[in-house]
C-alpha atoms as a printed R data frame, in Angstrom:
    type eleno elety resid chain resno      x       y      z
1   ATOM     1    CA   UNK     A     1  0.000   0.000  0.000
2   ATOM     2    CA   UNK     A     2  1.293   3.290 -0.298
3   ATOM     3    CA   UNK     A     3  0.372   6.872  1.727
4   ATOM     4    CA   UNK     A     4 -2.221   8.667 -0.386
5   ATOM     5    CA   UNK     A     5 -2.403  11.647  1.982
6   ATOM     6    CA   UNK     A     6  0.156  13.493  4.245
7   ATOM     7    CA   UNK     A     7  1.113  16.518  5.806
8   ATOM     8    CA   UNK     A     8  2.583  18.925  8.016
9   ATOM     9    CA   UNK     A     9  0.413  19.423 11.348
10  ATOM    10    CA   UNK     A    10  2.676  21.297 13.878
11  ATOM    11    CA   UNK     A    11  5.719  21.501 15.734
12  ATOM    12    CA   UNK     A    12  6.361  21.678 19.499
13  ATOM    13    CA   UNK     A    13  8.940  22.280 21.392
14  ATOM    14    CA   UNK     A    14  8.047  19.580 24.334
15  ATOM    15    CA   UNK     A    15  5.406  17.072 25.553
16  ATOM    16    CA   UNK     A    16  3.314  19.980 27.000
17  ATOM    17    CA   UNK     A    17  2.425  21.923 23.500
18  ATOM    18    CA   UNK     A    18  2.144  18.359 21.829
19  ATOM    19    CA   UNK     A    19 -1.435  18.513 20.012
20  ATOM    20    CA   UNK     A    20 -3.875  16.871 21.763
21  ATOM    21    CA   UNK     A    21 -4.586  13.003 19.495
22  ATOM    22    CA   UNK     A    22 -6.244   9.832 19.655
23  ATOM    23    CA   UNK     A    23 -4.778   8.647 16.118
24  ATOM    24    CA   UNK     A    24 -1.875   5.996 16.182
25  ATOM    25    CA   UNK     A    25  1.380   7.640 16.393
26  ATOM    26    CA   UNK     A    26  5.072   6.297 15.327
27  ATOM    27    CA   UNK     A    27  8.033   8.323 16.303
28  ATOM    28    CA   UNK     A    28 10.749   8.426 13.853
29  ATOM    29    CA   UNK     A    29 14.113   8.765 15.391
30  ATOM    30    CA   UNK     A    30 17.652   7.951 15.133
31  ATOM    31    CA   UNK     A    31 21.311   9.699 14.867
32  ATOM    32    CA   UNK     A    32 21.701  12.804 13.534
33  ATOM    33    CA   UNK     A    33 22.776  11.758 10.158
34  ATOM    34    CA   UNK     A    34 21.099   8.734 10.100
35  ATOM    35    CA   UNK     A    35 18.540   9.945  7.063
36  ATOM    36    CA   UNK     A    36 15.073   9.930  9.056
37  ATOM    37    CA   UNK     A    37 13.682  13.243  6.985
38  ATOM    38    CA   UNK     A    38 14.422  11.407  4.033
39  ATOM    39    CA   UNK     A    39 12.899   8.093  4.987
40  ATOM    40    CA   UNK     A    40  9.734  10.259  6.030
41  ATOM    41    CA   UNK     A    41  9.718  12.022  2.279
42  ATOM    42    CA   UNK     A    42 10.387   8.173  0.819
43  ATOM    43    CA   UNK     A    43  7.438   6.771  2.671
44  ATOM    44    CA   UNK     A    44  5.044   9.882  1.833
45  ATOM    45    CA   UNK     A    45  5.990  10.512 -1.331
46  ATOM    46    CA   UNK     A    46  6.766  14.055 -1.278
47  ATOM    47    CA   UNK     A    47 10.299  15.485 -0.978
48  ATOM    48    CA   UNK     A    48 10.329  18.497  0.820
49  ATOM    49    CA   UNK     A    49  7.787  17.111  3.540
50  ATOM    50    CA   UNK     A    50 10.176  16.518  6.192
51  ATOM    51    CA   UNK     A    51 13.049  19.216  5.958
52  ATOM    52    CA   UNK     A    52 16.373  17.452  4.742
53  ATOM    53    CA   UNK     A    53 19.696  18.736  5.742
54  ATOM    54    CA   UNK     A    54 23.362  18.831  4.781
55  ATOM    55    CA   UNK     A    55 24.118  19.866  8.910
56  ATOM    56    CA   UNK     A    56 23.067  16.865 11.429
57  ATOM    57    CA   UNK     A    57 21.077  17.788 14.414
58  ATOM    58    CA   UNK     A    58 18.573  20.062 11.910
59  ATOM    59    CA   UNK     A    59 15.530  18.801 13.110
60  ATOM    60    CA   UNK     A    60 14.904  20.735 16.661
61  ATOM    61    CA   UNK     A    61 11.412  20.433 17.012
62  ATOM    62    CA   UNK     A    62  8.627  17.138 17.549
63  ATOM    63    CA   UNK     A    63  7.298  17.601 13.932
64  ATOM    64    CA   UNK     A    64  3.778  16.014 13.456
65  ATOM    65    CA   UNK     A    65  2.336  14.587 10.331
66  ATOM    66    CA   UNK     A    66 -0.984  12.992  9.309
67  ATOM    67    CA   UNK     A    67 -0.950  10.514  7.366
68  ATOM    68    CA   UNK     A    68 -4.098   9.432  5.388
69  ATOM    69    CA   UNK     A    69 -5.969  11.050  7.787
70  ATOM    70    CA   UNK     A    70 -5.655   7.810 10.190
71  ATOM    71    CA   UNK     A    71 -2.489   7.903 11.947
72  ATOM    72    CA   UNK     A    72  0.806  10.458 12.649
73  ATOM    73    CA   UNK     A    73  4.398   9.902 11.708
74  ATOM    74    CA   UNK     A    74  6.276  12.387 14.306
75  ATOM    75    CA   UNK     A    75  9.541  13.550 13.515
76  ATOM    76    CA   UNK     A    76 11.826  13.878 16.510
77  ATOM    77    CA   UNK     A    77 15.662  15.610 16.916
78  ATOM    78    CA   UNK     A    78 17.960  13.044 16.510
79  ATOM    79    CA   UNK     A    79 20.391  12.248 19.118
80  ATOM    80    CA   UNK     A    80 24.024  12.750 18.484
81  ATOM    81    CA   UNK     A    81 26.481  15.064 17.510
82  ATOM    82    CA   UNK     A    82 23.996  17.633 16.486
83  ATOM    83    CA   UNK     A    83 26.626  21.217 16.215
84  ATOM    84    CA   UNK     A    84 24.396  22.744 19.143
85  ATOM    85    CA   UNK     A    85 25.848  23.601 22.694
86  ATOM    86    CA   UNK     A    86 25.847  20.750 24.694
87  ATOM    87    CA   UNK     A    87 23.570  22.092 27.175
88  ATOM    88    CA   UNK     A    88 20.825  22.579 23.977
89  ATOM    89    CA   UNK     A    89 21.713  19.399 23.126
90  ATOM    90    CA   UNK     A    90 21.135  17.942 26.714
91  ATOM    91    CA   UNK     A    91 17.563  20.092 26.642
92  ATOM    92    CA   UNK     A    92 16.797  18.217 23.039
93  ATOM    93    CA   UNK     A    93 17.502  14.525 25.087
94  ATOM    94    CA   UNK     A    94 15.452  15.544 28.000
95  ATOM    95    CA   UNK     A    95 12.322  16.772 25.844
96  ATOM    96    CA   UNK     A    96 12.591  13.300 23.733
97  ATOM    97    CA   UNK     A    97 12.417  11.071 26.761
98  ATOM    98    CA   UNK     A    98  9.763  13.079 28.437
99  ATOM    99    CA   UNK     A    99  7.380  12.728 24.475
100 ATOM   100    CA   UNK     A   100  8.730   8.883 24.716
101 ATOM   101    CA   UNK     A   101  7.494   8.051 27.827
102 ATOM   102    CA   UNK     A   102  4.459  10.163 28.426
103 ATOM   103    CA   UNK     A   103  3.280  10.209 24.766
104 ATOM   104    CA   UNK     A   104 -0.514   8.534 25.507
105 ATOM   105    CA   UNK     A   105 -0.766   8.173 21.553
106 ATOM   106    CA   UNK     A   106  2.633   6.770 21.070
107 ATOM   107    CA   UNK     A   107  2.180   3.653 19.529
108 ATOM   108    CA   UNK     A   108  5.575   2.542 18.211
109 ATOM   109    CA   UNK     A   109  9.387   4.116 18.158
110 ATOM   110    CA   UNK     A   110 11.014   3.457 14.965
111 ATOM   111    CA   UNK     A   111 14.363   3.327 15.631
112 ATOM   112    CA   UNK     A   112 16.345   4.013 12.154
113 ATOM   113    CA   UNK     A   113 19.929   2.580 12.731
114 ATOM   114    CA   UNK     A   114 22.446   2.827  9.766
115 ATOM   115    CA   UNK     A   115 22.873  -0.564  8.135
116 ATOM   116    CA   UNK     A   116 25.929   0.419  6.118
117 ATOM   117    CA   UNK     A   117 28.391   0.898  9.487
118 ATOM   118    CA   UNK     A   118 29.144  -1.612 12.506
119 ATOM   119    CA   UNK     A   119 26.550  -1.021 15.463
120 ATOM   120    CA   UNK     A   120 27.377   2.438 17.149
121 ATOM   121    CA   UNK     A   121 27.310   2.601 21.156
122 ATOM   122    CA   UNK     A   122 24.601   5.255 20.878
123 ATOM   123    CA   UNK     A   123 22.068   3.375 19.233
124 ATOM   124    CA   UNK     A   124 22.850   0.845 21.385
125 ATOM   125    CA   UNK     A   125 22.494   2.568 24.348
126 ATOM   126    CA   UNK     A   126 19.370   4.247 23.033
127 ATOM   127    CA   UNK     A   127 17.572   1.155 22.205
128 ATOM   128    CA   UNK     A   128 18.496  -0.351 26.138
129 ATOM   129    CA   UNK     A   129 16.718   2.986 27.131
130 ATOM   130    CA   UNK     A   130 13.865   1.457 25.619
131 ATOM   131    CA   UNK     A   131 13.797  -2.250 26.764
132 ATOM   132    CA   UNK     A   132 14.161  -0.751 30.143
133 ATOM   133    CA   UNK     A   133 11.258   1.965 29.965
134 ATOM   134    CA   UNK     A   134  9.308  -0.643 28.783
135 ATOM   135    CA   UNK     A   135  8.249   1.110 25.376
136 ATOM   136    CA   UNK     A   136  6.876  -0.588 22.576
137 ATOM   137    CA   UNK     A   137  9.568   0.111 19.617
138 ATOM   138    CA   UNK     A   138 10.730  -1.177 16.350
139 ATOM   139    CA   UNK     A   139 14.327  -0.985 14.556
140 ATOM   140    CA   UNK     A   140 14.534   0.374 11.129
141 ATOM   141    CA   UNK     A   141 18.087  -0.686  9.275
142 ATOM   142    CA   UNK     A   142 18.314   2.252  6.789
143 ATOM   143    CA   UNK     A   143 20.894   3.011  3.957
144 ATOM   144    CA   UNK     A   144 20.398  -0.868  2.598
145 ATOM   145    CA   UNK     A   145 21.914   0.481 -0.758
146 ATOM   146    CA   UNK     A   146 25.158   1.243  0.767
147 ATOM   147    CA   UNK     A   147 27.704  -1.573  0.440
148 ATOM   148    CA   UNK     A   148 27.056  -5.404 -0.591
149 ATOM   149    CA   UNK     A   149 24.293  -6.815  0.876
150 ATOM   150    CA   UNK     A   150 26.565  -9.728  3.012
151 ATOM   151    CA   UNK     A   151 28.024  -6.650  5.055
152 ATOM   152    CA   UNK     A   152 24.972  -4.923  5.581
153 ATOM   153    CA   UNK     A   153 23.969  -8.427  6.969
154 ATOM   154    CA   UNK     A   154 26.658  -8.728  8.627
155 ATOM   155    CA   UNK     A   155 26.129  -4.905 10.573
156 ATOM   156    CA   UNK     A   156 22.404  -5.820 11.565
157 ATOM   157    CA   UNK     A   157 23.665  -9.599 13.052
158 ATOM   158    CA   UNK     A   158 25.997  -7.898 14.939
159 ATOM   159    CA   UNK     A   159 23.866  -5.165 16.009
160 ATOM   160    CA   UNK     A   160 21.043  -8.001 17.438
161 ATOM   161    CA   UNK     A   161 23.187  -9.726 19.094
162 ATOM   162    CA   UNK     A   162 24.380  -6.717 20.847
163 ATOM   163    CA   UNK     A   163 20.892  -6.117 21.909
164 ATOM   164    CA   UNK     A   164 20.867  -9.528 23.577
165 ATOM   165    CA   UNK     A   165 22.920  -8.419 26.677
166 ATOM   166    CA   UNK     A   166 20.044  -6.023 27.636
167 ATOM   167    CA   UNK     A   167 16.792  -7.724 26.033
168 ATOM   168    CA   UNK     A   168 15.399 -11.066 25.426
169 ATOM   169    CA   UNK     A   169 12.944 -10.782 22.873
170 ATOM   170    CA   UNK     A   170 13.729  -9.077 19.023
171 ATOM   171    CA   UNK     A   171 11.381  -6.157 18.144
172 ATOM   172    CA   UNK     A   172  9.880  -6.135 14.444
173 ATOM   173    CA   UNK     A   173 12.884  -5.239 12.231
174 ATOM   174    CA   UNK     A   174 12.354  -3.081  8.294
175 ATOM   175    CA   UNK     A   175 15.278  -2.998  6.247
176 ATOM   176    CA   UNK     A   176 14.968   0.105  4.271
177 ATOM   177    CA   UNK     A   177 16.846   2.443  1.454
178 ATOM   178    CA   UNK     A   178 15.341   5.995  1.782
179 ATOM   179    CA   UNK     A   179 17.239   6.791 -1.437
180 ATOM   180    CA   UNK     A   180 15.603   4.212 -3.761
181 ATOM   181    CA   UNK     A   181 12.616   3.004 -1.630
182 ATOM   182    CA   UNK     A   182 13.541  -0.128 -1.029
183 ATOM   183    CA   UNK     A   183 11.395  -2.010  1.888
184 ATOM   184    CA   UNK     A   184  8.916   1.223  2.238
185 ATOM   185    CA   UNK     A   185  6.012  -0.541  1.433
186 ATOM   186    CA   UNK     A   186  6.038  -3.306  4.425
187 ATOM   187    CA   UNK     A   187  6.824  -0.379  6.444
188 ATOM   188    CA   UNK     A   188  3.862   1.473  5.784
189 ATOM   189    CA   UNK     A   189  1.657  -1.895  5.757
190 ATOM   190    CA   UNK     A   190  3.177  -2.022  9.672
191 ATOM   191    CA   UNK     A   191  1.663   1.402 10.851
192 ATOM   192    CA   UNK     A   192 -1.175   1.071  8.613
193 ATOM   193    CA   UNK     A   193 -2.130  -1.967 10.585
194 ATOM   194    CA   UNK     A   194 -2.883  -0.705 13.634
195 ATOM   195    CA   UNK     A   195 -5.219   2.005 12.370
C-alpha cells in the first residue's frame, strides 16, 4: 500500500504543547545523520515534507504529520552530535524522553539505525533505554543500498546480538533504502495496521 495523503500538522517544542490526538502515532528517530527526513519524504511521497539537511542535528522540534488522515508519523531531533551547545543538546535529550514516555498516543518508536556501518554505542544505548522503559519500539536498518548486501547483513547480526545483553525478545525489524525506496512498502503496511 502506499500513503495517499500526508502533511505537516505542527511543531512543538516539548510534551506539553504536543497537540492533543487519539490517532496511532510512530516516532521516527535515530542519529543525527542517520537519514530519518528522508525516509519520512520516501514513505510519503513528497520530498520536501520533512526538511532534509546537509548539517546533522537540523531537526529541533517534535514535527507532526498525518498521514491518510488515520495515523501520525512524528519527527523527533535526533540524538548525536547535532553542532548545538551541549547544554541545547542535553535540553533536546530531556524533551525526547519526556514525548517517549508520556506520549498517551505513542504507539511505536522506529528506531532508524544505519545498516551500512558496525553497530554504534549510541544506538545501542538508546535502544536499552527502551527495553528498560518498557516502550513498545521497532528498529529500522536504513541506507540498505550502501555496500554489498553480506556486510549490511553482517552490521544488523551484529547489532542483534548486541541487543541480547540487555533484552530477550527481538522487536519487528524493516530494512529500508530511503534513497531508492527499497522495503517502504512493508513499512507502511506495519503502521497502517494498527489504524
Amino acid at each position: 500500500m502506499k500513503i495517499q495523503h500526508a502533511e505537516f500538522l505542527t511543531s512543538a517544542q516539548d510534551l506539553e504543547n504536543c497537540p492533543y490526538s487519539t490517532l496511532p502515532e510512530f516516532a521516527f528517530i535515530g542519529r543525527s545523520n542517520v537519514g530519518k527526513s528522508s525516509l519520512i519524504n520516501m514513505l510519503t511521497g513528497q520530498k520536501g515534507l520533512a526538511k532534509v539537511s546537509a548539517t546533522p542535528g537540523h531537526t529541533r522540534l517534535i514535527n507532526f504529520f498525518l498521514i491518510n488522515k488515520k495515523w501520525h508519523i512524528v519527527d523527533l531531533p535526533g540524538y548525536g552530535f547535532a553542532r548545538v551547545q551541549k547544554e541545547q543538546r542535553d535540553g533536546f535529550h530531556d524533551r525526547i524522553e519526556q514525548y517517549i514516555a508520556g506520549r498517551d498516543s505513542l504507539t511505536c518508536v522506529m528506531v532508524i539505525i544505519d545498516a551500512s556501518i558496525p553497530p554504534q554505542k549510541i544506538d545501542l544505548t538508546f535502544v536499552e533505554w527502551l527495553v528498560q522503559s518498557r516502550i513498545s519500539f521497532s528498529l529500522i536498518y536504513n541506507k540498505s543500498d550502501k555496500g554489498k548486501k553480506e556486510k549490511i547483513q553482517f552490521h544488523i547480526q551484529a547489532f542483534e546480538q548486541a541487543m541480547k545483553l540487555f533484552s530477550n525478545g527481538k522487536p519487528n525489524t524493516f530494512l529500508v533504502s530511503a534513497k531508492d525506496g527499497f522495503g517502504g512498502g512493508k513499512l507502511i503496511d506495519f503502521m497502517r495496521g494498527y489504524c
